[in-house]
C-alpha positions in Angstrom: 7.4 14.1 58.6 6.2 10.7 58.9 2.5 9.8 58.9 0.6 8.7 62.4 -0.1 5.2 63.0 -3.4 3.7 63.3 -2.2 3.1 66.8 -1.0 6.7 67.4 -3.9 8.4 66.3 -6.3 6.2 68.6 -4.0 6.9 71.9 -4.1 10.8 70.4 -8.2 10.3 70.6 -7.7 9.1 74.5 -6.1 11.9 74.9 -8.6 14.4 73.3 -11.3 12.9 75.4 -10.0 14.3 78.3 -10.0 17.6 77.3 -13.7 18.0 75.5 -16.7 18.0 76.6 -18.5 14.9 74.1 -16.5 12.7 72.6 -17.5 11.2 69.0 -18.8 7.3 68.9 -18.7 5.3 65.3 -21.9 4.0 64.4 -23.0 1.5 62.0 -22.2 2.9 58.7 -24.2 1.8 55.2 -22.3 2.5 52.1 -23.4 3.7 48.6 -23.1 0.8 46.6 -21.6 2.9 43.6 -18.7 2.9 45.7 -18.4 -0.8 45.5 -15.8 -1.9 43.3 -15.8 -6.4 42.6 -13.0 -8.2 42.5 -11.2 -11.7 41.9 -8.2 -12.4 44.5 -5.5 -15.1 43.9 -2.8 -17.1 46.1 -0.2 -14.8 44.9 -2.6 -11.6 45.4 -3.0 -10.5 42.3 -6.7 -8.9 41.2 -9.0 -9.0 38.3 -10.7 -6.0 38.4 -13.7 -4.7 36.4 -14.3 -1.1 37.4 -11.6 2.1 36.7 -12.6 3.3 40.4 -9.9 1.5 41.2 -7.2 3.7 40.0 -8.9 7.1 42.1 -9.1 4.7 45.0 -5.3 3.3 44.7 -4.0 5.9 42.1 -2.3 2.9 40.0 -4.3 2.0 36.4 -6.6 -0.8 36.0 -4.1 -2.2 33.5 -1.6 -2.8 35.7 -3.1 -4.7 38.1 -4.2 -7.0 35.3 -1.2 -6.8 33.4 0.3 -8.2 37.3 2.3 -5.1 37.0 1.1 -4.7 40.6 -0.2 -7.2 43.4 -2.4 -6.2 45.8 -0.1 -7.2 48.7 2.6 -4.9 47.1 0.4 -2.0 48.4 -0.9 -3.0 51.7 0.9 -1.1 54.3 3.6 -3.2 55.8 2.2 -3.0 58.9 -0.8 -4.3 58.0 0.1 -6.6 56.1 -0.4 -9.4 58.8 -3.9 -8.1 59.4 -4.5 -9.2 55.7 -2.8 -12.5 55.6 -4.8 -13.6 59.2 -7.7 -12.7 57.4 -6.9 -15.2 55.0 -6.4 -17.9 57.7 -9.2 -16.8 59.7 -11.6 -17.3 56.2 -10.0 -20.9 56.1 -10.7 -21.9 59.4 -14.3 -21.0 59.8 -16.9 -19.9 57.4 -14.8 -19.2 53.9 -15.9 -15.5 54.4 -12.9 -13.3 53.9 -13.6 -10.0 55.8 -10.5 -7.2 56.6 -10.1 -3.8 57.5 -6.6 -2.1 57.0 -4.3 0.5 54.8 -2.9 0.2 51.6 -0.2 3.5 50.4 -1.4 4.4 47.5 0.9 5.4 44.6 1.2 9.2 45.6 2.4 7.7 48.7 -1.1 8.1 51.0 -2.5 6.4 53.4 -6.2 4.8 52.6 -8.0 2.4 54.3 -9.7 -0.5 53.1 -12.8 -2.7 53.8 -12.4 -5.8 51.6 -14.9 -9.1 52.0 -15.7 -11.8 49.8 -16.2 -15.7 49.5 -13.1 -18.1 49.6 -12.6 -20.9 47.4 -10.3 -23.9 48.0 -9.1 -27.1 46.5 -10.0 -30.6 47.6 -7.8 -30.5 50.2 -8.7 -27.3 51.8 -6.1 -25.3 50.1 -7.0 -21.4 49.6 -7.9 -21.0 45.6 -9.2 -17.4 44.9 -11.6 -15.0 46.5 -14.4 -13.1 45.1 -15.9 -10.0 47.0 -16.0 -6.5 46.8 -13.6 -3.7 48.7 -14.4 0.1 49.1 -12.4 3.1 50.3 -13.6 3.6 54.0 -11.0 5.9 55.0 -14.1 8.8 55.7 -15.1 6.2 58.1 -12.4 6.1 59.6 -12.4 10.0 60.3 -15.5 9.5 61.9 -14.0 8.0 64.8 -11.8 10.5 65.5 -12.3 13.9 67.7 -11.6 17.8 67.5 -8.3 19.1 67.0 -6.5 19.6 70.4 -4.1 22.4 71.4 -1.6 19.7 71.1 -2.2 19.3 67.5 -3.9 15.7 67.9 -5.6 16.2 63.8 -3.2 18.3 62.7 -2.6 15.0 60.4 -6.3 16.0 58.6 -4.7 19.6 57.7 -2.4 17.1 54.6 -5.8 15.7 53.6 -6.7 17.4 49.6 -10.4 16.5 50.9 -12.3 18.9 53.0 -13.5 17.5 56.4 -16.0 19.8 58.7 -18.3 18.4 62.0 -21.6 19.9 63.1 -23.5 19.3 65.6 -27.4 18.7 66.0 -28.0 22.4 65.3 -25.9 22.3 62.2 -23.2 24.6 63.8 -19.3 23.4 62.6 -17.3 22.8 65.7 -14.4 21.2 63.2 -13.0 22.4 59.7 -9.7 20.9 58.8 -7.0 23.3 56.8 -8.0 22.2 53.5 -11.7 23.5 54.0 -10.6 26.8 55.7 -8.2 27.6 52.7 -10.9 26.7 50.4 -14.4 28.7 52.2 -12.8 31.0 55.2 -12.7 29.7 59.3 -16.8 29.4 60.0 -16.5 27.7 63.1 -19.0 28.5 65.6 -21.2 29.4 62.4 -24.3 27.8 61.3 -22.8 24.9 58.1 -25.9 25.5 55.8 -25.3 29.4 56.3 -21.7 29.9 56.3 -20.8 27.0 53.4 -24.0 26.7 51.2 -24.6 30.2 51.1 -28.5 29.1 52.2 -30.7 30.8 54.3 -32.5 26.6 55.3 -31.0 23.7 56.1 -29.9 21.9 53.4 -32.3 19.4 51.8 -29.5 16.6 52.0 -29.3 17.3 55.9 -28.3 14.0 57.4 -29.7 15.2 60.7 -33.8 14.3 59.0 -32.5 11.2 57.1 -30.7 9.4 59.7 -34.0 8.6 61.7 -35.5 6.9 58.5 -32.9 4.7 57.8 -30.6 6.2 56.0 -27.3 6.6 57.7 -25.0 8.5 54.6 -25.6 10.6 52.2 -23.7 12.0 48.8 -24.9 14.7 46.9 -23.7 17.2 44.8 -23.2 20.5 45.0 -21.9 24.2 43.6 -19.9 25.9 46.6 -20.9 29.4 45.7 -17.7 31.1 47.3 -15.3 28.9 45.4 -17.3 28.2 41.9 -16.5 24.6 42.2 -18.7 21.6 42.6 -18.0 19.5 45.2 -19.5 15.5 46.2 -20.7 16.4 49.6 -20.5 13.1 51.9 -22.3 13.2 55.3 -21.8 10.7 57.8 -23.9 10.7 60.9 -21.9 10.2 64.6 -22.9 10.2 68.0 -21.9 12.8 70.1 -21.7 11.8 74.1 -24.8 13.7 75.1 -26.0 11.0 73.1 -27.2 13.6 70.3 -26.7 13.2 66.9 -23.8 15.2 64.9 -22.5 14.9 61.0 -19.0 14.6 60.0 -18.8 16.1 56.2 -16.6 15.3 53.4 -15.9 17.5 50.5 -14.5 16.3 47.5 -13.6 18.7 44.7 -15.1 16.7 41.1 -14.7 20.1 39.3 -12.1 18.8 37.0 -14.0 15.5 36.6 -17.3 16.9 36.1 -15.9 18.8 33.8 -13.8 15.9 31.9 -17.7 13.8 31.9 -19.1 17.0 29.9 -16.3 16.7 27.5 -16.5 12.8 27.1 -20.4 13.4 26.8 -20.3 16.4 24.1 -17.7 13.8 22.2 -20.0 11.1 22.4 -22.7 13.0 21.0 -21.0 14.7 18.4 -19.5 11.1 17.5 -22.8 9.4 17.2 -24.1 12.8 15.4 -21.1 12.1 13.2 -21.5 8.6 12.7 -25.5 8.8 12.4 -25.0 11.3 9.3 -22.3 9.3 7.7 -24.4 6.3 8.1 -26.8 8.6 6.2 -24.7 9.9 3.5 -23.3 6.3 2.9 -19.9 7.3 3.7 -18.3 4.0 5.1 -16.3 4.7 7.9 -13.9 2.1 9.2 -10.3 0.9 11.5 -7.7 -1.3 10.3 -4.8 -2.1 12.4 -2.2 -5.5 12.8 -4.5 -7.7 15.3 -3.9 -11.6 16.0 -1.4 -12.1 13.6 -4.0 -10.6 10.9 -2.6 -7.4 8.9 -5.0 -5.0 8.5 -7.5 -6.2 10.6 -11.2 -4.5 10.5 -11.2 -3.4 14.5 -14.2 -1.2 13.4 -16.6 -0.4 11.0 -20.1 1.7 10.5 -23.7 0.6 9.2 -23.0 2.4 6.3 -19.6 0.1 5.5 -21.4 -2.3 6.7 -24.2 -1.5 3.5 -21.2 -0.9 0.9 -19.7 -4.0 1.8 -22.8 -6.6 2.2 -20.4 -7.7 5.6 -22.1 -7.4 8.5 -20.2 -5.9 11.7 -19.4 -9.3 13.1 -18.2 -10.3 9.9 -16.1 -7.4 9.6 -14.0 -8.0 12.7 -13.1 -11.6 11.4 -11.7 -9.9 7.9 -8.7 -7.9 7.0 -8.7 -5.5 4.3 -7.1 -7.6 1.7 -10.2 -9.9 1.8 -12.0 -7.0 0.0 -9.9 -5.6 -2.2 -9.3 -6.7 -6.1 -6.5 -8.8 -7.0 -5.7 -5.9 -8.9 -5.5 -3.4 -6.6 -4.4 -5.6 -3.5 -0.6 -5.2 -3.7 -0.8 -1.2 -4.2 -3.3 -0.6 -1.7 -1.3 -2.8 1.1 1.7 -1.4 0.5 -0.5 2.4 1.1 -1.2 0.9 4.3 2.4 -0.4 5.6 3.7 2.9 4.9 1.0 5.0 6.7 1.4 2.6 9.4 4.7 3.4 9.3 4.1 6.8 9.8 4.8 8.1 5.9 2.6 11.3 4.8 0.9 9.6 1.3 -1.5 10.8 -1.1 -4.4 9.2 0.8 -7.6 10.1 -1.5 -7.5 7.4 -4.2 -10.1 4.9 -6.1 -10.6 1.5 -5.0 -11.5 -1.6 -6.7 -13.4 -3.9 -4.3 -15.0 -7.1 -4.0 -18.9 -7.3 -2.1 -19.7 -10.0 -0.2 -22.2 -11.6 -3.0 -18.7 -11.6 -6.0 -19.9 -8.3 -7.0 -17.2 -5.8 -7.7 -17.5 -2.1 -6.9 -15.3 0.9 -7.4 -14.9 2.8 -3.8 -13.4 6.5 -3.5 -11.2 6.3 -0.2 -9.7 9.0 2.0 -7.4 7.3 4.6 -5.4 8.7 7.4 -3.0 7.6 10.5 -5.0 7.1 13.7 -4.5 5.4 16.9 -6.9 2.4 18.4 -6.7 1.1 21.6 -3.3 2.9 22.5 -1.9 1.5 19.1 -1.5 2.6 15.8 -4.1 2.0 13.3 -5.4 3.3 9.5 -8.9 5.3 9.9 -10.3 5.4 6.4 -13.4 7.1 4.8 -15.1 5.4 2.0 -17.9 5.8 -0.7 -19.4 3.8 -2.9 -19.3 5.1 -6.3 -19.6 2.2 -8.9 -22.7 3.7 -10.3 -21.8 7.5 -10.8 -18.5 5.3 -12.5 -20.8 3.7 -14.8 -23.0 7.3 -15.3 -19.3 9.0 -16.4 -18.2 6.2 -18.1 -21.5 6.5 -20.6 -21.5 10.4 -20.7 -17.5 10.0 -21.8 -18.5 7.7 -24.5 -21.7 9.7 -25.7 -19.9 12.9 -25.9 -17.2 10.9 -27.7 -19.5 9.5 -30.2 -20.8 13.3 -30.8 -17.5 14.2 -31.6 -17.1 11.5 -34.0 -20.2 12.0 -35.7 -19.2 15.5 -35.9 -16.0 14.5 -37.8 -17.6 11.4 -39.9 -19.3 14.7 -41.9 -15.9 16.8 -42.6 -13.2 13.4 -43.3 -16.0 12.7 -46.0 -15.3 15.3 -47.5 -11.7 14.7 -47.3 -11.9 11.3 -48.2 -14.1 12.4 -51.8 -11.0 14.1 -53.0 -8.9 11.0 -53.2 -11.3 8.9 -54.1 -12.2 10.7 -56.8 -8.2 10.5 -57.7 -8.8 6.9 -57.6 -11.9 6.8 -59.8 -9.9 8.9 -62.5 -7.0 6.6 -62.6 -8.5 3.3 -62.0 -10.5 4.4 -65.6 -7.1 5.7 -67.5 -5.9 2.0 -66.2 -8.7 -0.1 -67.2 -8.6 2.1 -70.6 -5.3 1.0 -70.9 -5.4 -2.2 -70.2 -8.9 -2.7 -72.5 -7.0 -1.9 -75.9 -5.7 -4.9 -78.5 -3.2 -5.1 -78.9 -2.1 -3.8 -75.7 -0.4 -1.0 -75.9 3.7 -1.5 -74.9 4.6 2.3 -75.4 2.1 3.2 -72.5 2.9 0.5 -69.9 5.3 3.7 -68.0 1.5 5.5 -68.1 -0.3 2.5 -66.5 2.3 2.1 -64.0 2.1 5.6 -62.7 -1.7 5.2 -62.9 -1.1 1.9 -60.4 1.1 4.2 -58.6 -1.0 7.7 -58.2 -4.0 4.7 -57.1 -1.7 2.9 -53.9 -1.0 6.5 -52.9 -4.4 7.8 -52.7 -5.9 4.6 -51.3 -3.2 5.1 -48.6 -3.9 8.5 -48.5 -8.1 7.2 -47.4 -6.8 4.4 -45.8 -4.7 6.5 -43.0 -8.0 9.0 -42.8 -10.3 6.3 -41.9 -7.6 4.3 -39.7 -7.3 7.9 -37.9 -11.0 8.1 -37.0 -11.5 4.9 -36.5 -8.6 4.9 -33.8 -10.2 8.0 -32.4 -13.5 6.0 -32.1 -12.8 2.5 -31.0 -13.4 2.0 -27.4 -11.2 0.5 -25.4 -10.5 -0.3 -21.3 -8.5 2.6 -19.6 -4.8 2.3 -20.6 -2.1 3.5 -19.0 1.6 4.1 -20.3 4.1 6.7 -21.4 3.2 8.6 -24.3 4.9 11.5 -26.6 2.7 14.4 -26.2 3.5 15.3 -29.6 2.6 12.1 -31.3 -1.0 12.7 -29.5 -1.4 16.4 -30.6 -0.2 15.2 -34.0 -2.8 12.6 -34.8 -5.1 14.6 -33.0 -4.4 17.6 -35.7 -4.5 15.1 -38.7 -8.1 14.2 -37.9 -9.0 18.1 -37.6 -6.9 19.5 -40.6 -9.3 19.0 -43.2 -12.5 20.6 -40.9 -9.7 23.6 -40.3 -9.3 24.1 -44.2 -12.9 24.6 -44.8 -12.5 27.7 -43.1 -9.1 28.6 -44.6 -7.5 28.5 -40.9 -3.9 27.7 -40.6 -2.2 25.4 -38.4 1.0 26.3 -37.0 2.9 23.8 -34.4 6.2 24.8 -32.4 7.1 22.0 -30.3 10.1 22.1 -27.6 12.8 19.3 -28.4 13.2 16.5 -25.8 10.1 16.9 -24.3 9.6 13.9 -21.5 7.5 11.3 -22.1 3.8 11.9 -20.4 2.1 8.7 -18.5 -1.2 8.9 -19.4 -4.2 7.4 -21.4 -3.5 8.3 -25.2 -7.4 8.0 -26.0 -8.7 9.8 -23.7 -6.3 12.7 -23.5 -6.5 12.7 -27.7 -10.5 13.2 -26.7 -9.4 16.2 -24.6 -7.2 18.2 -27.6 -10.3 17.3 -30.2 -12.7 18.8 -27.8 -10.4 21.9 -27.3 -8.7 21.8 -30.9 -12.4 21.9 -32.1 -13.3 24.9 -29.7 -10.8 26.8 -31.6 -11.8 25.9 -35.0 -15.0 26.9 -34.5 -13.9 30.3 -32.9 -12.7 31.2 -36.4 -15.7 30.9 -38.5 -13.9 33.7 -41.2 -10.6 32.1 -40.8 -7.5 32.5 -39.2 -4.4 30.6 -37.4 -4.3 27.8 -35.0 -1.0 27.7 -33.2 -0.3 24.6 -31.2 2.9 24.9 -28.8 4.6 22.9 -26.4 7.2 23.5 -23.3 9.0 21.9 -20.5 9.7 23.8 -17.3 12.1 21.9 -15.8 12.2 24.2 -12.6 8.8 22.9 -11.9 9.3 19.6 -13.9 5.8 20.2 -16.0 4.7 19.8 -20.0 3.3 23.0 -21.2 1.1 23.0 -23.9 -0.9 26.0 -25.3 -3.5 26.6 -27.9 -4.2 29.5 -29.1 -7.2 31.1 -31.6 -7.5 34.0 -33.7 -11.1 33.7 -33.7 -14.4 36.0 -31.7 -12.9 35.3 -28.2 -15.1 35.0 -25.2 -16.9 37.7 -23.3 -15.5 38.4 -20.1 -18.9 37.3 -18.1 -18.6 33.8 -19.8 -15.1 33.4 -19.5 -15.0 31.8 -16.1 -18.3 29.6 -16.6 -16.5 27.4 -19.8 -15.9 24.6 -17.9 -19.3 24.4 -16.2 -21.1 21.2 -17.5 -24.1 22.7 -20.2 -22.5 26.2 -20.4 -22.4 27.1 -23.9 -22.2 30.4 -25.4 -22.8 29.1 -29.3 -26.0 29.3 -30.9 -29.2 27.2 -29.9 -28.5 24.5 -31.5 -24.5 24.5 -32.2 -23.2 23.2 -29.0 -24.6 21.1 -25.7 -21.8 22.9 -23.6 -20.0 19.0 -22.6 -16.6 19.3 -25.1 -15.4 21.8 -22.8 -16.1 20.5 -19.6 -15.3 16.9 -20.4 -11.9 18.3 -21.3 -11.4 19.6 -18.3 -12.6 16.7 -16.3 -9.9 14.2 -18.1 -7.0 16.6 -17.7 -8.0 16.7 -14.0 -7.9 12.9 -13.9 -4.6 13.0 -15.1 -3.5 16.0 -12.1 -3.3 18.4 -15.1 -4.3 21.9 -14.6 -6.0 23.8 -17.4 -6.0 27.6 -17.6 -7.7 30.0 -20.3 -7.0 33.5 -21.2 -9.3 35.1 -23.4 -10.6 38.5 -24.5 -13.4 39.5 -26.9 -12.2 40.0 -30.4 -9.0 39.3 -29.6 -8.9 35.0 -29.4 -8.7 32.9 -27.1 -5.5 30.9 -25.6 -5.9 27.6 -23.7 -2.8 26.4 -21.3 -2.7 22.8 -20.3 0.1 21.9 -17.7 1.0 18.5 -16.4 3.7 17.1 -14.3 6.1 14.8 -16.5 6.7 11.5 -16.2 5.6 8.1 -14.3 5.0 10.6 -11.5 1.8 11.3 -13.1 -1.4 9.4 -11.1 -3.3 7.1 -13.3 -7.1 6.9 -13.9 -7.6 4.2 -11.5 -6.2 7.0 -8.5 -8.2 9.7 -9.6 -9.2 12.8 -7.2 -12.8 13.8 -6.3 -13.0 16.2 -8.8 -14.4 14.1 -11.5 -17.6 13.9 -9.6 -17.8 16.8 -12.1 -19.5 15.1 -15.0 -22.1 13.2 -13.0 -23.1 15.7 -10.8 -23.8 18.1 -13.9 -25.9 15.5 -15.4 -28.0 14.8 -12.1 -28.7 18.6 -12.3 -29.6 19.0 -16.3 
């Protein structure tokens, strides 16, 4: 059924005056000024627009009347649309004030009218430029000048309406409910408003009836209907009735649903800047990259905290991408992480950063990242922490738990080293005797070159000793390549041997043929197997066999290695606490409890996985596993876990 026109409904109001006895009179009405919304008009009618109450009062987004999507003449009812274009004329002719009442069909396909004035601007010759105003919704006013339902159905038009509509008279008793309210409270007419819809036993304290008098002339509160536990913005508008008294026309609009929505967006907001305030706190740098301006990766966000890490300020930020503070050396990897997140690939996303602070100073960052949205387009959200200094703190614990280890073997190779050289003292003396006698003696030059002989081997023999531990103890920047596991456990075990033999303990290797190649840091893994290798050792202070075994599962593509004691084993209660930083179950004295716990912290860094299985008496059995091959994440990507080493020490 087609909706009444403006015309239609006023002859239907004729009509209805006939048949009651007082008839409804506009008056003057004064509107909120919250309901206002400004505007910027153009010759071809479209709008700039500043407030989203445009889109309840027309139902189209704000967007697309500033994308020009839609033009404000699109939506005026055709009918009226020469009531807004004389408007136009009218404004040019006399005052430049542009001033219109009429309908637009909103984009459910409703009727609402519209109050729209505003200043007119033209050209030097006169010719209509823009206009700048404001327009409201007045279609509540425009019930207001409209009567009772008749028994011919003359507002049966309100009974469509999703608002309720209700009229009282001076003595607050409804003489009018459209459909809408009775569906939503009951049929009260005849009944007192404040009683029968408030559920109160006084008028209300909004009544309209003691505010028109001072002034006021509408009024919107709020309010909780009680019988349908919603709220509800309660408009009054006052009308004359024809006895000349003073009656209310009320408007009931359900904001449940956006109250509700406002709650949400509040709790958010204050769980965001909760959020935000402790990250800011905690130093966690929290910050949005996305393709902006022809700038890839293109800070559209970032916290105080970031802000600190960085030495950028906010401002400074948004003119940046995130290549302008990364190191050359980690530029390429890093923006190759964030094409592919961008284009939606699942990645690794904790990782270690190399940056560059605003001053030249470079940091090392830990970094989460993850695919978000900004805007209504995709963008990188990333997490990041400064940790440069707890870097430096594991970097110096590595290297002073290494140097223990060295000065732990410097005692036993010099003992190794005496028995050669003590070769080489013997036969450097049967040479020199030699070579001393006159005449020299011809028949004994086979003896002197056996004596040259026996000394190039055992000087060799001290030379590859010292070379070993020296390799083991020179430092050296973080390296790496692929690496046969075997030729690490190898020279690991030649360093170790002679320690082992001072305790008569045998060393016994089975390694698996065509075992892959391991990408990894020699040195540092080689630091893991002493500090494990030496664990064992030690374990067997009567003797016994060291067996050092390797594997390749190939279902699960991973390097097995195990090492396994004879010696005391470990008491169940200390079994799990091995790996704990300071945990030592040795004599005072014998051990700081770090060989163990560094070990575990490099194998970690190298997205190993270390097991142990140990019972008392019986030895001990360690099982390192690591996935094979350039799969294997270097020391530059390594996880969170070796906050390990520094954490311990903060707590020592």
């Amino acid at each position: 059924m087609a909706k009444p026109t403006y015309e239609e409904l006023q002859r239907r109001v004729e009509e209805l005056e006939k048949m009651v006895n007082f008839k409804i009179s506009p008056q003057e009405f004064y509107f909120d000024t919250r309901d206002l919304i400004y505007f910027k008009g153009y010759e071809d009618w479209s709008l700039d627009l500043y407030d989203r109450k445009i889109e309840d009062i027309t139902g189209y987004k704000l967007e697309d009347f500033l994308d020009r999507k839609v033009k404000w003449l699109d939506i005026v009812y055709d009918k009226d649309r020469e009531i807004a274009r004389n408007a136009v004329k009218q404004a040019l002719k006399t005052d430049k004030y542009y001033l219109a009442e009429y309908r637009i069909v909103k984009k459910s396909g409703e009727l609402s009218w519209i109050k729209i004035r505003g200043f007119v601007t033209t050209d030097s010759h006169g010719n209509f430029l823009s206009v700048r105003g404001v327009l409201n919704d007045v279609s509540l006013e425009k019930y207001g000048q409209l009567t009772f339902e008749s028994e011919n159905g003359g507002l049966a038009w309100t009974n469509s309406l999703k608002d309720g509509l209700y009229i009282i008279t001076k003595d607050h008793r409804i003489v009018f409910m459209n459909q809408t309210l009775i569906d939503l409270v009951g049929d009260h007419i005849g009944e007192i408003c404040y009683e029968a819809l408030f559920d109160r036993q006084t008028p209300c304290p909004w009544s309209i009836m003691n505010q028109v008098e001072e002034g006021d002339a509408c009024f919107v509160q709020e309010y909780n209907l009680p019988k349908t536990k919603k709220i509800f913005q309660v408009r009054s508008i006052p009308i004359k009735l024809e006895d000349g008294s003073i009656g209310k026309l009320g408007h009931l609009k359900d904001i449940t649903e956006t109250r509700k929505l406002e709650l949400e967006i509040e709790e958010f907001a204050g769980r965001q800047r909760a959020v935000q305030d402790a990250a800011n706190r905690a130093a966690l740098g929290i910050f949005i990259l996305q393709d902006h301006e022809g700038l890839e990766a293109r800070f559209r966000y970032a916290n105080e905290a970031f802000s600190s890490i960085t030495g950028f300020g906010p401002d400074e930020l948004m003119r940046k991408s995130w290549a302008d503070l990364v190191q050359p050396d980690n530029l390429q990897e890093s923006m190759e992480r964030y094409r592919l997140r961008q284009r939606g690939e699942i990645l690794d996303q904790a990782y270690e950063i190399k940056m560059i602070r605003k001053d030249g100073t470079p940091i090392t960052v830990h970094g989460s990242f993850a695919l978000s949205s900004h805007e209504g387009k995709g963008a990188t959200i990333g997490f990041l922490r400064d940790i440069t200094e707890r870097k430096k703190g594991e970097q110096a614990l590595w290297r002073s738990q290494r140097l223990a280890s060295i000065g732990r073997l410097a005692a036993e190779i010099a003992h190794e080293i005496n028995n050669p050289l003590t070769s080489v003292l013997t036969f450097s003396k049967l040479a020199t005797g030699i070579l001393q006698q006159e005449p020299f003696p011809e028949q004994r030059l086979s003896d002197l070159r056996n004596y040259i002989s026996y000394l190039h081997s055992e000087t060799e023999r001290c030379a590859n000793i010292s070379r070993n531990l020296l390799d083991f103890s020179r430092q050296s920047e973080i390296e790496i390549r692929e690496n046969d596991i075997h030729e690490i456990l190898d020279k690991t075990l030649t360093i170790l041997r002679h320690r082992a033999g001072l305790d008569e303990i045998k060393i016994h290797t089975d390694y698996a043929a065509e075992l892959p190649f391991l990408s990894c840091d020699f040195k540092r893994l080689q630091q893991a197997f002493v500090n494990i290798l030496w664990n064992a050792i030690e374990a067997m202070p009567e003797g016994g066999t060291l067996t050092v075994t390797s594997n390749f599962d190939r279902e699960k593509d991973r390097i097995e290695i195990q090492v396994a004691d004879t010696g005391v084993g470990i008491p169940e209660d200390d079994v799990e606490r091995v790996f704990e930083p300071f945990f030592s179950s040795k004599a005072d004295g014998k051990g700081v409890g770090l060989g163990l716990s560094v070990a575990y912290g490099i194998i970690r860094q190298h997205q190993g996985e270390i097991y142990i299985h140990s019972k008392e008496g019986e030895g001990t059995r360690f099982s390192i596993q690591f996935p094979s091959g350039p799969s294997t994440v270097s020391l530059e990507e390594q996880k969170e876990e070796e906050h390990i080493f520094t954490s311990a020490a903060h707590t020592k």
